[in-house]
C-alpha positions as CSV (number, residue, x, y, z in Angstrom):
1,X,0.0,0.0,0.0
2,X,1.1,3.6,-0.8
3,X,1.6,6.3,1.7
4,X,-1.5,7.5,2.3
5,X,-3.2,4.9,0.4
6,X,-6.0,2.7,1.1
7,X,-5.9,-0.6,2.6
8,X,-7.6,-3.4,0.9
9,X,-10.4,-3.5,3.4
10,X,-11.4,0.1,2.7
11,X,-11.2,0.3,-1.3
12,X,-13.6,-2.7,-0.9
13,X,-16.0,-0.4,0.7
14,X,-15.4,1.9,-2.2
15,X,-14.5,0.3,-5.0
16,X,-18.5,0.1,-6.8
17,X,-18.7,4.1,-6.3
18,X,-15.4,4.1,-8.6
19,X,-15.8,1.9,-11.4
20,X,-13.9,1.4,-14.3
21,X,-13.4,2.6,-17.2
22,X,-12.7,1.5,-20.5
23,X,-9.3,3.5,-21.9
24,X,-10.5,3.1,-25.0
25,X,-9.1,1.6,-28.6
26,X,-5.5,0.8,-28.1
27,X,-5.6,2.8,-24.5
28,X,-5.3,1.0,-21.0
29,X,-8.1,1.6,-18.8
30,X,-7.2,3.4,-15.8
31,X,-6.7,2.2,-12.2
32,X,-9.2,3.8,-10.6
33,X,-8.0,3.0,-7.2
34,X,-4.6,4.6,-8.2
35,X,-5.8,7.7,-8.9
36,X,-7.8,7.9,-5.7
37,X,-4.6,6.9,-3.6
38,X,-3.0,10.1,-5.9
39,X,-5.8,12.0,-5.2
40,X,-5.6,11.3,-1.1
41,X,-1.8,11.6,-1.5
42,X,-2.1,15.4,-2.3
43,X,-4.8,15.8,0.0
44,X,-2.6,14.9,2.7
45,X,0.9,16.1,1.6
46,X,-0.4,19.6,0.5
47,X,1.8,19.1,-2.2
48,X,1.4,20.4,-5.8
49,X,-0.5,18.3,-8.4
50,X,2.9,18.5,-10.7
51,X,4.8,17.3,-7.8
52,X,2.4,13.4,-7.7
53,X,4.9,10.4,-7.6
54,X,5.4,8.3,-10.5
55,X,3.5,5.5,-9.4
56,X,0.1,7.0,-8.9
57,X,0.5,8.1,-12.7
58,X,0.3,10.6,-15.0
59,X,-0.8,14.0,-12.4
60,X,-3.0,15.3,-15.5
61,X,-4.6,12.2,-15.4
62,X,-5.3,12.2,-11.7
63,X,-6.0,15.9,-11.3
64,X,-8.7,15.2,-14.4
65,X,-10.7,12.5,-12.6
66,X,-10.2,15.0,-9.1
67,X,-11.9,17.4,-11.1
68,X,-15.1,15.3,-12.9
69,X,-15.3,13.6,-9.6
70,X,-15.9,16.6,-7.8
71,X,-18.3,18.4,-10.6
72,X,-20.6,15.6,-10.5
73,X,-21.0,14.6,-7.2
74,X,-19.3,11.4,-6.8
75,X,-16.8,12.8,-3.8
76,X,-20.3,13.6,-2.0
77,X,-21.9,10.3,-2.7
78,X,-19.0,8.5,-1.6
79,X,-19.4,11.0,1.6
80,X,-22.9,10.1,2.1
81,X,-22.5,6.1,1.5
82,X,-20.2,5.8,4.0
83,X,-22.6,8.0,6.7
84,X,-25.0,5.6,5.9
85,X,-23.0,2.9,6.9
86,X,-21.7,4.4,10.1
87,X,-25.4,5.3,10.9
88,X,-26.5,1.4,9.9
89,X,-23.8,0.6,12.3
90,X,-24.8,2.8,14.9
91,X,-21.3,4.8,15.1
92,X,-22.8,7.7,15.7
93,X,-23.7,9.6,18.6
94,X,-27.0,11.6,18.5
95,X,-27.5,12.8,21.8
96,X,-25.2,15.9,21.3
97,X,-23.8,17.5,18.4
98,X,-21.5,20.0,18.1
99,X,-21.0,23.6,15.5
100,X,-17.6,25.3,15.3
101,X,-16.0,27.6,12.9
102,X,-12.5,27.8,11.9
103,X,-9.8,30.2,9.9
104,X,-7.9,28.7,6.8
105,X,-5.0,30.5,5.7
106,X,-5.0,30.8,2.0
107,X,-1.8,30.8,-0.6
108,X,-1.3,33.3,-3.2
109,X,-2.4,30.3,-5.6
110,X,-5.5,30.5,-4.1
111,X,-5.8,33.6,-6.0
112,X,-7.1,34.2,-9.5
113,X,-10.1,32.0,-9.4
114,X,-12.2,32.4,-13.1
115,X,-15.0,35.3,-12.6
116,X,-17.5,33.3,-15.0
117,X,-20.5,32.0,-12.9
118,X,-20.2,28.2,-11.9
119,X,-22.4,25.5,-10.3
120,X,-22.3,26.0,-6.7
121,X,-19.2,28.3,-6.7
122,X,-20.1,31.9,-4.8
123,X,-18.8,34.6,-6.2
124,X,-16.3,35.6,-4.0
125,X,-14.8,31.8,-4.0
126,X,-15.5,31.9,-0.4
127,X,-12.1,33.7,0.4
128,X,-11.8,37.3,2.7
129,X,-9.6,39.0,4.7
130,X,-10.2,38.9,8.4
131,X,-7.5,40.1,11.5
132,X,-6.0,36.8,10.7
133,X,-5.4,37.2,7.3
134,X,-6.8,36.3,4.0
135,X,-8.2,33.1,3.7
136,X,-11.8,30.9,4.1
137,X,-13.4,30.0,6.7
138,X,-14.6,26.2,7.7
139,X,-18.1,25.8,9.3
140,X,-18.2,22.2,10.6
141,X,-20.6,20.1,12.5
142,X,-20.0,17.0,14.6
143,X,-21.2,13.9,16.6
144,X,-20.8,13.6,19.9
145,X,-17.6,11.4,19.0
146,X,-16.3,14.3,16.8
147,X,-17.1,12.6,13.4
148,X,-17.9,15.5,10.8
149,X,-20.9,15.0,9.7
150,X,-21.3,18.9,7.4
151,X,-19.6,21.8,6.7
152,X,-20.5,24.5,5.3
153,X,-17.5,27.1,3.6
154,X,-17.6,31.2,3.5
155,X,-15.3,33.7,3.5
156,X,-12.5,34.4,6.4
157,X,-14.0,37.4,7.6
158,X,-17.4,36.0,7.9
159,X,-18.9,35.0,11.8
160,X,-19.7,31.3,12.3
161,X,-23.4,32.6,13.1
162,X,-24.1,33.7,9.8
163,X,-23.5,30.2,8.4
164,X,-25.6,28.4,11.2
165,X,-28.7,27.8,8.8
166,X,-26.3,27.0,6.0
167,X,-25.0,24.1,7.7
168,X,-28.1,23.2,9.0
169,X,-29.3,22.3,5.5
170,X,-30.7,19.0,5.2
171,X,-30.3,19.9,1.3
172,X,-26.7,21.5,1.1
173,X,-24.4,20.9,3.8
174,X,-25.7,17.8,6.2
175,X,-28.1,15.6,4.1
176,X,-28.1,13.3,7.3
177,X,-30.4,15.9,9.0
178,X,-33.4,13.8,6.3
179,X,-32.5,11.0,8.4
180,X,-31.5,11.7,12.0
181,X,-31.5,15.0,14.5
182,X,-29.8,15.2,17.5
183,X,-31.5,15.4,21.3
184,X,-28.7,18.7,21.5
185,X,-27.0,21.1,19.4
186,X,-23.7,22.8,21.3
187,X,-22.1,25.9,20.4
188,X,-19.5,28.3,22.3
189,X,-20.0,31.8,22.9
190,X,-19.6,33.0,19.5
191,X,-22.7,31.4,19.0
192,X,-24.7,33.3,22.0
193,X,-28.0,34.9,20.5
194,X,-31.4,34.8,21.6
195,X,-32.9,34.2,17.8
196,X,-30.1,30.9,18.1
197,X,-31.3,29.2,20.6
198,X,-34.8,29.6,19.5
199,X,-34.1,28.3,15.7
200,X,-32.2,25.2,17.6
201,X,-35.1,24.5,19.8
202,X,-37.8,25.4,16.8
203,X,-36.8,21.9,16.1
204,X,-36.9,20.2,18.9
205,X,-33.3,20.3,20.1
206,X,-31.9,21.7,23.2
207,X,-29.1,24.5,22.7
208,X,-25.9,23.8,24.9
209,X,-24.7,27.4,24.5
210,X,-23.1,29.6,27.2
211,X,-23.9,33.2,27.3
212,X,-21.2,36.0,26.4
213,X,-19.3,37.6,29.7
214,X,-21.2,40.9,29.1
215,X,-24.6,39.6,27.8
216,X,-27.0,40.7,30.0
217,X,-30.2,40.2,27.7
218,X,-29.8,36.0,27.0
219,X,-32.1,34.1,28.8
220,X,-30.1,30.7,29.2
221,X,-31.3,29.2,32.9
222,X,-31.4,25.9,31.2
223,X,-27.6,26.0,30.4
224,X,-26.2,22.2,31.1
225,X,-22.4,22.8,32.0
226,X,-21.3,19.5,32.1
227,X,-22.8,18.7,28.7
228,X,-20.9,21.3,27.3
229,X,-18.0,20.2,28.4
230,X,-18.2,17.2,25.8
231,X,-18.4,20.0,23.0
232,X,-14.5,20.0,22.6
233,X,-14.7,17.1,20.3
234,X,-15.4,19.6,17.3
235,X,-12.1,21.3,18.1
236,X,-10.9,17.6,18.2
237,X,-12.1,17.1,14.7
238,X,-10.6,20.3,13.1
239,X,-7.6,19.3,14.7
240,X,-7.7,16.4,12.8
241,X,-8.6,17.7,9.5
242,X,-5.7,19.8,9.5
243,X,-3.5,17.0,9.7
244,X,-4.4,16.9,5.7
245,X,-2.1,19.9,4.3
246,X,-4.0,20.2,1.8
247,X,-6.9,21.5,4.6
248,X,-4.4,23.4,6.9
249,X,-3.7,26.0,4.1
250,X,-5.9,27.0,1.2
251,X,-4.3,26.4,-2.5
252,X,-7.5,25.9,-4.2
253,X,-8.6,28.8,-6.3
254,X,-11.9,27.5,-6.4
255,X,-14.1,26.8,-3.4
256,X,-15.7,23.4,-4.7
257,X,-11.9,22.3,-5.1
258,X,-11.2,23.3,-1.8
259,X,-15.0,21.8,-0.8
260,X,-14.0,18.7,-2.1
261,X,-10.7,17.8,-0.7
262,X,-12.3,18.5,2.7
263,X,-15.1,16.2,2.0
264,X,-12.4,13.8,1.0
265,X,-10.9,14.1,4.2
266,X,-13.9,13.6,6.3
267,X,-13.9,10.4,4.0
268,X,-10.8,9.2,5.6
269,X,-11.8,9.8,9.2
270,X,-15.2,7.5,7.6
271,X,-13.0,4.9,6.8
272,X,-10.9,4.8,10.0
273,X,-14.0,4.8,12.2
274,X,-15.5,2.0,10.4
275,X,-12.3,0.0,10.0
């Protein structure tokens, strides 16, 4: 197995959502599973595409299936296979889950992304400059084990409020919501807000959110403090997801690239959870 590969265990898992191809008259057809060990290989060395090793390939041939994979949907279905399974399996904890936000520090080759209107791609390609520089910002929600379950990407400047009912969407960012909710949703301060804790228990969920030092306006009586104290698993998780280089900085010039070499990497943590 490669660095960064996949064992044989976990391309088994995956090997029907890549199938292969034909190369065509007088062409070989392609290894799918090598390109997808190319494809994790960047993800995780943050290296550049012209920089792949020899034996994952050509790195035009690799960054070419990394692009149609991610343009029609198959990094998401592979996402949303594998939640099924955890979910069949019951690996997942639904009696708290957690909402964070964290800063990504973006390259100058993040810069320069094409103006023309794309699917899914905002306009700004979800980059900004904040007081800690320019760069995107990661909206990500959890179990209560710290498996990522969405995310939801805006620009670096932006406040992890305004994303909250973007990564709340059964449709968009968490398509598990269609098929489990959790008993709590837990925030930190940054998420303090009357209008908050009302859309969380709209729902039927109870908001683990303590109030801002000079808040004097909150109502939060019902405030569980040693439930909260399990909400450091989301911090856990982006932890984690840094590991990948290619998550820790931004070199994407486009947000669905960058969109989908996160997804890839909560595909990993999937696989690890399940193996």
């Amino acid at each position: 197995m490669a660095r960064h590969g996949l064992t044989d265990e976990q391309w088994s898992r995956l090997e029907h959502l890549f199938p292969t191809r034909s190369g065509g008259p007088g062409r070989p057809a392609v290894d799918q599973r090598r390109v997808v060990e190319g494809i994790l290989w960047v993800l995780r060395t943050g290296a550049p595409w012209r920089d792949l090793p020899e034996e994952f390939g050509k790195w035009q041939t690799v960054y070419t299936y990394f692009a149609k994979w991610r343009d029609d949907g198959t990094f998401r279905a592979v996402q949303e296979f594998l939640q099924s399974e955890l979910l069949a399996l019951e690996k997942l904890q639904n009696d708290l889950w957690s909402v964070d936000g964290t800063s990504i520090r973006a390259t100058r080759a993040a810069v320069g992304g094409e103006k023309k209107a794309r699917v899914e791609e905002p306009l700004d390609h979800a980059l900004g400059r904040s007081r800690g520089g320019f760069g995107t910002k990661v909206h990500l929600l959890v179990d209560g084990s710290g498996i990522p379950l969405g995310f939801h990407l805006t620009a670096g400047q932006a406040h992890e409020v305004t994303a909250l009912e973007a990564l709340l969407d059964p449709d968009d960012a968490t398509p598990l919501l269609h098929r489990v909710e959790p008993k709590a949703l837990a925030g930190d301060r940054g998420y303090s807000a009357n209008w908050v804790r009302d859309r969380i228990a709209a729902v039927g969920w109870r908001p683990v959110i303590p109030k801002k030092r000079n808040e004097r306006r909150v109502s939060n009586d019902d405030f569980d403090e040693h439930l909260y104290k399990r909400r450091n698993v989301v911090e856990r998780c982006v932890g984690w997801l840094k590991e990948c280089r290619r998550i820790a900085t931004r070199y994407e010039k486009l947000a669905v690239s960058y969109a989908a070499m996160l997804t890839l990497a909560c595909v990993q943590r999937y696989l690890r959870v399940l193996s």
